[in-house]
Structure formats: C-alpha cells, structure tokens
C-alpha positions, -999 to 999 in steps of 0.1 A, spaced: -337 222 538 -319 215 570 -342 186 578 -329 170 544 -293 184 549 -295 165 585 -311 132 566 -282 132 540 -255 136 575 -269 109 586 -265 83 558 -236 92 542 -208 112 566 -212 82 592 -198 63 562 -174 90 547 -165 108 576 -166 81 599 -145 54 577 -116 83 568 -113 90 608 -110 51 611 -92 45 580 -63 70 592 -63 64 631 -57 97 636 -79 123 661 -85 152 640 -101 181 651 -107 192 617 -131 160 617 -163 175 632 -182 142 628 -211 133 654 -208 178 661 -223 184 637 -260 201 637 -261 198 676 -261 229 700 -274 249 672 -252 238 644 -259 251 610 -256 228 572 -250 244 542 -257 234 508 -241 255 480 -233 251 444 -200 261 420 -196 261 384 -179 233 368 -161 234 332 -181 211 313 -165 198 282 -170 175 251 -150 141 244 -142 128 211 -138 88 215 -132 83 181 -159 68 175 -143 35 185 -147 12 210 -134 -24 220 -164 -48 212 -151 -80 208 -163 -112 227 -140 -99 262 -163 -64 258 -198 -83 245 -224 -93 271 -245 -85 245 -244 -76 207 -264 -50 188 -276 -50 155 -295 -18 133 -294 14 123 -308 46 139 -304 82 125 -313 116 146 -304 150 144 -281 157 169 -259 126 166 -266 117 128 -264 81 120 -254 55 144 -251 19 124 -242 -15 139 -234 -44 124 -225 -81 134 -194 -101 122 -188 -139 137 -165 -171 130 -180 -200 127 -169 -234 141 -182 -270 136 -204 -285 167 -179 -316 161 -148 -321 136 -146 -346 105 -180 -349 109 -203 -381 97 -229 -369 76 -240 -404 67 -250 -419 29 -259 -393 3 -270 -365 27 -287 -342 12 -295 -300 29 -334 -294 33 -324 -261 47 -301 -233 67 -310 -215 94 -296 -185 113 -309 -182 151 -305 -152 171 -322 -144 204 -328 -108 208 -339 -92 241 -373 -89 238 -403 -74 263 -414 -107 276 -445 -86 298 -458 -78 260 -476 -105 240 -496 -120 215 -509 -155 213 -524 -173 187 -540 -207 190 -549 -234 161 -572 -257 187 -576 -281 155 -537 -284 142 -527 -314 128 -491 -325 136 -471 -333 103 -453 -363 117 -478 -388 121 -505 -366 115 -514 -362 151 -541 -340 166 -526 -313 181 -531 -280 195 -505 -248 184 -500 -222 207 -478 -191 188 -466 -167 212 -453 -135 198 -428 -107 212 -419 -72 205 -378 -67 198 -363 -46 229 -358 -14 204 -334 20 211 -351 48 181 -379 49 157 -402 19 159 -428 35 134 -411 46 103 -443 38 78 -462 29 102 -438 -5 111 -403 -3 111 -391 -25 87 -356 -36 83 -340 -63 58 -312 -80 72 -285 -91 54 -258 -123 59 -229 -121 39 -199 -142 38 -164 -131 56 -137 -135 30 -116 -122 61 -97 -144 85 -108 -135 114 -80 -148 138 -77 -181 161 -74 -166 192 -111 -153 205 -97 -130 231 -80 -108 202 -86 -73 210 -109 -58 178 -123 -24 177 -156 -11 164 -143 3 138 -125 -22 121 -133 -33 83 -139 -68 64 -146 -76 32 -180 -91 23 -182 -122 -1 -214 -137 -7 -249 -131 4 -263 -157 22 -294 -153 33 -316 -125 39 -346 -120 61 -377 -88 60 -380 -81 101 -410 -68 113 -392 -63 150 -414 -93 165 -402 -127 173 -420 -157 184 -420 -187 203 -444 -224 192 -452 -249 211 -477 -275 195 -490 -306 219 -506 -338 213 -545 -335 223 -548 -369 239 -525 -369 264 -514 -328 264 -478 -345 262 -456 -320 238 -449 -323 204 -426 -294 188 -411 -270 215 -394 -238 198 -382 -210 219 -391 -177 212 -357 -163 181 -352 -145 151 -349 -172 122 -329 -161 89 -332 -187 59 -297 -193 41 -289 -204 9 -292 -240 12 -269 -245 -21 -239 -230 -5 -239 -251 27 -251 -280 10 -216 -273 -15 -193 -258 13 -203 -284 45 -226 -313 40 -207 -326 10 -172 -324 21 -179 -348 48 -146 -359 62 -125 -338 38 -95 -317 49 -111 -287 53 -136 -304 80 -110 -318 99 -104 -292 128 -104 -255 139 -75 -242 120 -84 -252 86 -123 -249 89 -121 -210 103 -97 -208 69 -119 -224 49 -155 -211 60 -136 -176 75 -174 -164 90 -203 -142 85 -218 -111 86 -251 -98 98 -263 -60 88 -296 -42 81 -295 -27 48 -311 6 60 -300 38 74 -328 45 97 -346 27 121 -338 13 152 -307 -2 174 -315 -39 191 -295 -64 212 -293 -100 211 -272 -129 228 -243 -130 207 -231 -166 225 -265 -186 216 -262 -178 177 -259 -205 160 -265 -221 121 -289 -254 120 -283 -275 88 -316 -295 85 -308 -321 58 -317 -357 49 -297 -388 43 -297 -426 39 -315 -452 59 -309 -488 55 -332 -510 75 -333 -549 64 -327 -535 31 -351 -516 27 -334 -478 22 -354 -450 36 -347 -413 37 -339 -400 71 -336 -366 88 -310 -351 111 -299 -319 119 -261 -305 122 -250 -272 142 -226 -246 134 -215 -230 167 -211 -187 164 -208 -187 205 -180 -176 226 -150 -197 211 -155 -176 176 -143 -147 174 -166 -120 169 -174 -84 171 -198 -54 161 -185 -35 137 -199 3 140 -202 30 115 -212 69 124 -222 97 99 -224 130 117 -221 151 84 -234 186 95 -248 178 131 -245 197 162 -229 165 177 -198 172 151 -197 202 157 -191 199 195 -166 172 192 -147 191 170 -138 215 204 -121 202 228 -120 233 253 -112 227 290 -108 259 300 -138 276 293 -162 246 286 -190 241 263 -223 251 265 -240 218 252 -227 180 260 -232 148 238 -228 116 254 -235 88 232 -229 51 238 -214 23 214 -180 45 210 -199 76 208 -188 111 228 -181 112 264 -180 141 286 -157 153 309 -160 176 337 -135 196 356 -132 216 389 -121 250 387 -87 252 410 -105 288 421 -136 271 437 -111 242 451 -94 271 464 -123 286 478 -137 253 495 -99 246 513 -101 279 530 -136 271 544 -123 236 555 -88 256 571 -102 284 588 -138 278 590 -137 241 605 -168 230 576 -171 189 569 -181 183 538 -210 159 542 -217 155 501 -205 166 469 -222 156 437 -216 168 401 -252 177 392 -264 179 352 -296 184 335 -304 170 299 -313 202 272 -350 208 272 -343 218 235 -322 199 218 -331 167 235 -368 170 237 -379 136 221 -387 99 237 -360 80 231 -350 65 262 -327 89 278 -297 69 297 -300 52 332 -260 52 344 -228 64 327 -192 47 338 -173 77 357 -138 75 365 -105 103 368 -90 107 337 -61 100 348 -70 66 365 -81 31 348 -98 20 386 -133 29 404 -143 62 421 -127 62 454 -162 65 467 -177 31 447 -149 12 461 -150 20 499 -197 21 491 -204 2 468 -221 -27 483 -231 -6 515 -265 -3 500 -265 36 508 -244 45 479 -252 52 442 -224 66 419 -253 79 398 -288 87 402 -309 99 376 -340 118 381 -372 125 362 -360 104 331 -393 99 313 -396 143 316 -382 171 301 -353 184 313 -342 154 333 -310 156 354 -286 133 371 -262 132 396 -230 118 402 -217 113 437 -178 121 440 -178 129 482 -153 105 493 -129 115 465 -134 152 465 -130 149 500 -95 140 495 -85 166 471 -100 192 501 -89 176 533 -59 158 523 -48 182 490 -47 155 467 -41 165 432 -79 174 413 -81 153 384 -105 155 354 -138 138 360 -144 110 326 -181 102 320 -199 78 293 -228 62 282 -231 27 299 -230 12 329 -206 -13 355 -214 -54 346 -220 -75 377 -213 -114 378 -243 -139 392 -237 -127 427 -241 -92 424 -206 -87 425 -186 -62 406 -165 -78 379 -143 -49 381 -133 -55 416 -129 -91 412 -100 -88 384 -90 -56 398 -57 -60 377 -75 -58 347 -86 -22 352 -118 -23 368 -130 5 342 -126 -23 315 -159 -41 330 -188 -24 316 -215 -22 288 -202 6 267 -196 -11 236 -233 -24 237 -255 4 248 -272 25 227 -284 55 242 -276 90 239 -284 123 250 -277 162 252 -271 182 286 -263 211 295 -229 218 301 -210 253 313 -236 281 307 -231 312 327 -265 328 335 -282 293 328 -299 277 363 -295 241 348 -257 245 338 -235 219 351 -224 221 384 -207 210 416 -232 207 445 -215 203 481 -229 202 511 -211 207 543 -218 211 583 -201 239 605 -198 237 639 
C-alpha cells in the first residue's frame, strides 16, 4: 500500500502541491511537499461516505448543429431506463440557386446518403471477377465491401435487428439562422412520406475496375442509401427550374421546409452518423442536341442537408413503470439514494455531494495534524444487479460544480500534463465495474484554503477536442467550456451504486494524504 501511496506522491502532489506553493508564492509550513514519506513518514489512504443523488435533466438536451459532432438515429428499449428513441430532422438547401436543369429533364431517381460510423476492422467482401460494366459494356471486376453499423443495444432481435426507416416531409419551418438553439425535445409536424428503406444494420462500399488496364470505373464509398419518391422531387425541384421558389435560401427552405428521418420501431438499437455529409442526389436525364441529332443525357443534382441547414435530433423517452422513473422522481440531497441512473442523449445525471461533517473532519486533520492531501477521487461502482447486461457501459462522463459552467479546477491546471485523467474507468467489459473521478486540486481548496464545497454534476458523455488535441472548451472559454462535449449524441447508460450504508461498493470519497 505505501509503495503505491508513494507512486501516486510522486506523480500527482509534485503537480498539485508543487504548482499551489508556486501559484501562491507563499512558504507555508502547512505545505509538507518533498517531507513527505522521508525519515519514517507515514501515507494514509481512507475513504468517507458521499450523498449520492439522482438528476432529472428533463429529458432534454440542446442537439442542434452547435451541440452535433455527430447525429444518432434508432430506437432502444431496456428495463431500467424504458425506451430511449431518436430521430433526425434537417433543412435542406440547393447545391446552387435558380438552377439549370437543361431541356425536358426528366428524375430517374432520389437518393438519401448517410454515413454512419461503422467498424471499419469488421468486413465482408464480395467479388464478381467476370462483371460487365453497363456503360460501354466493359469487362470489369466488382469488389463489394460490406460493414457492420457502430450499434448502442440489441443487435439480434429475431435473429437480425431489423429496422424500417422512415423520411417524411417537414411542413415546419425550420428557421434561417443554423446556430438557432433547438432542444431534443422539440416537436414538428410530418407531411409526406418520402421514401423508406428495410436496414439490415450493414452498409457497403463498390468499387468496380476495368480489367485491361485495372484503371477504375465506379468508386462508391461505403453509406446508407434511402430511395425517395422520384414523383415528388421530379414535381417539387426538377420541374420548377428557374421558378421563384428555386431562386435563393429564403424562399426554397419555405418552399421545401426539410425532412425527417425515424425508425418506425420501438426496439432495437441507437447508431450515429455524420450529420454534415447527408445529402439528397437527384439522378435524372435531359436533352442532348449534338448536330441535330437529340440524345438523352444524364446528370446528377445535390441537395445539401450539411452544416448550413439547420438541423437537430429530436428525442423521445417512455419510462412508464421503470426503476429509472422512479429514481428521478426523488430528488433527495440530504440523505441520497441508493441506486444512480446516468443516461446520455438528455437522460439522468448524477450528482454527488460532500458531507460538511467529513469536510469538517478532514480540516481538523489538515490544522492540527499537518496531513497533505496527495489525492482525492470520488470512487463509484456500476450495480452488479441491475446493470448486469453487455451493453457497453460508458467510458467518460462531463463533471463540473453545480454551481459553475467552467472545467474542474484540476482539468484546467492538468489537463495536457499527460499525468492527469478527470475519469478513469476500470474493469468496463466486468461486472461490477467502477470509475473514478479525480477532484484533488479542487478539494484541495475547499480544505486548505476553505473555499465554499459545491455539488459535484456528472453525465453521460465526454469533453470534444479540435484537430490538435486541444480542448474546445478552453479555446472559447467564454462560451462555458461545459458547453463542448458529446452529451447530446451519446448513447450509453448505466446504474451505480449510490449512498448505501453497510454496502462496500457505495459511493464514496477516497483521499489520500501524507503526515509528517
């Protein structure tokens, strides 16, 4: 124990300790430091009961394009939580304004992309060695590469999981500006359906070359392809051409107001996909007049659902009769509870508190017993009972003070030091798992400096990075650096343990200190 007390010393109170004495400038003899475990010296590693307390977010959550890295689309329904439902809604805009679709063009076809994250180490290929390339009729070769969805829940209902997607028209206007704040839970009305698509949870990817010279034919990257009613585009945008409606932004977003994607089940699975690369492809054909001789050409024309539309998921809970209600309907921070549910995608959140007792306790070993608090971690274990399935419990949850929109004291000041992890989960793919949330630096403070103990504010998700590793948080710091994370898109969930007298795994506070 004191050989892993001493390890622990060494790594983090050079960074805690050390940067508070330099940070202040001021000798302190309360600051033991570099005395620590010599001539004898003793560490200590204790724990105190925490109140341990459920959240009710609403079951809302900011998701649109300022909150979505990534979208999420499905349905997945478990005991504890109930159902958990997600749906996409998304303007549309033109690729290019009173648009030229040439002499009587006429739509071969609509098509929906989306990219969903799929597990690229996982797949199938399927090769036609003697394919014969349409165009030209060209010896080919057609290499069909296939990939399993990235999936949060029940991949084998039936044996497959199934689901049949829906797109609907928005009869809705959306709004012009795409940095308008939507929540989760806000409602449109449907018009008419589109297009609609049976998903097996695969996508795949072709590419077919020409056999003589291996040079490539037809490249298509690996997407989930929806068919749409070629009627209704052919009506609504090939043939208005240059008509009023077509001429820019404004009136096209009125006219054509968006879409909807959903999953007509209740069950299933939750899975995430780019929401800037979707996009509708109108394949059509038109007039070709070539020494007067008219021919029938083809072309293509794009309807951009990227990050100028505005767009959002909408998400819909039923927790009729589940535990999950019935601990969100108790918000008790005095005694705790004895189970937590933490839930992503505007889910629960937990919350954990300090008793002013133990705080009490710990400032009269600092004052008269000369300790230096070396580390102090909230530690938590998941519920071997009611959480003893293999869905993928969750990696990270955003922490803050409940009274505070910035980072941990301790993620600022460690963050990039490489020795500092705000949580670190353990034993994730067993049962009970347990994490840990480091709080030294800011506990510290409330013991040494008798700051005021706030609330500790835990969810489902983690902190977004830009390209250079950076957190986006602390480069728009005036933004609330609490704002820059993947909440609204992550899916997981999971029951802990929370204040259990007489239970080993309840929640708790585990500090560890040196005395001289």
């Amino acid at each position: 124990m004191i050989k892993n007390i001493k390890k622990l010393f060494n790594i983090t109170a050079s960074l805690v300790i050390g940067s508070l004495i330099l940070y202040s400038c001021e000798p302190d003899a309360d600051m033991l430091g570099s005395q620590f475990f010599q001539n004898g010296a003793q560490g200590t590693e204790t724990s105190y009961d925490v109140i341990a307390y459920n959240i009710d977010n609403g079951d809302s959550i900011r998701t649109d394009n300022e909150r979505l890295q990534s979208a999420t689309l499905g349905a997945f329904n478990e005991p504890q939580f109930g159902l958990q439902k997600s749906s996409y809604v998304s303007q549309v805009r033109l690729s290019n304004y009173s648009p030229d679709f040439g002499t009587n063009p006429v739509l071969d076809s609509a098509v929906l992309v989306i990219k969903p994250i799929y597990a690229a180490d996982s797949v199938t290929t399927t090769t036609a060695d003697d394919y014969i390339y349409p165009v030209g009729a060209v010896p080919a070769k057609k290499v069909v590469t296939t990939f399993p969805v990235a999936k949060y829940g029940k991949t084998k209902i039936d044996g497959k999981t199934v689901f049949n997607i829906k797109i609907n028209e928005v009869n809705d206007f959306l709004g012009l500006a795409s940095g308008d704040s939507i929540m989760s839970n806000r409602s449109v009305a449907e018009g008419n359906l589109l297009g609609t698509k049976v998903f097996n949870g695969s996508i795949s990817a072709i590419k077919i070359t020409k056999d003589s010279d291996n040079s490539d034919l037809y490249i298509r990257d690996a997407a989930l392809r929806i068919p749409l009613d070629s009627t209704f585009f052919q009506n609504k945008i090939i043939a208005k051409g240059k008509s009023p409606e077509l001429a820019d932004a404004a009136s096209f977003t009125r006219y054509f107001k968006g879409i909807k994607l959903s999953v007509a089940e209740n069950d299933g699975y939750i899975f995430n996909f780019d929401p800037n690369s979707v996009m509708i492809n109108l394949y059509y054909k038109k007039d070709k007049v070539d020494n007067g001789t008219t021919t029938r050409e083809d072309d293509v024309f794009a309807l951009d659902l990227g990050s100028a539309n505005t767009h959002f998921n909408q998400i819909a809970f039923n927790r009729t009769n589940t535990p999950a209600a019935a601990a969100m309907a108790v918000y008790d921070t005095i005694i705790g509870s004895q189970k937590l549910f933490a839930q992503g995608m505007g889910g629960p959140g937990i919350g954990f508190k300090i008793p002013e007792s133990k705080i009490a306790d710990i400032r009269d070993l600092y004052n008269n017993e000369k300790i230096g608090i070396i580390s102090a971690k909230i530690r938590m274990y998941t519920d071997e009972v009611s959480w003893n399935n293999k869905y993928q419990k969750p990696s990270y949850f955003v922490v803050k003070q409940k009274k505070l929109n910035t980072f941990l004291e301790d993620m600022s000041a460690l963050a990039y030091t490489g020795l500092y992890n705000l949580v670190k989960p353990f034993n994730l793919d067993k049962n009970p798992a347990y994490y840990e949330i480091g709080i030294t630096q800011t506990f510290k403070k409330v013991i040494e400096k008798e700051a005021k103990a706030d609330h500790f504010i835990l969810n489902v998700g983690s902190y977004t990075f830009d390209a250079n590793g950076n957190l986006i948080g602390s480069i728009y710091p005036d933004l609330g650096p609490q704002n820059f994370n993947t909440r609204a898109y992550t899916p997981n969930r999971v029951v802990l343990v929370g204040t259990d007298p007489g239970n080993q795994k309840s929640a708790k506070l585990i500090l560890t200190y040196g005395k001289k």
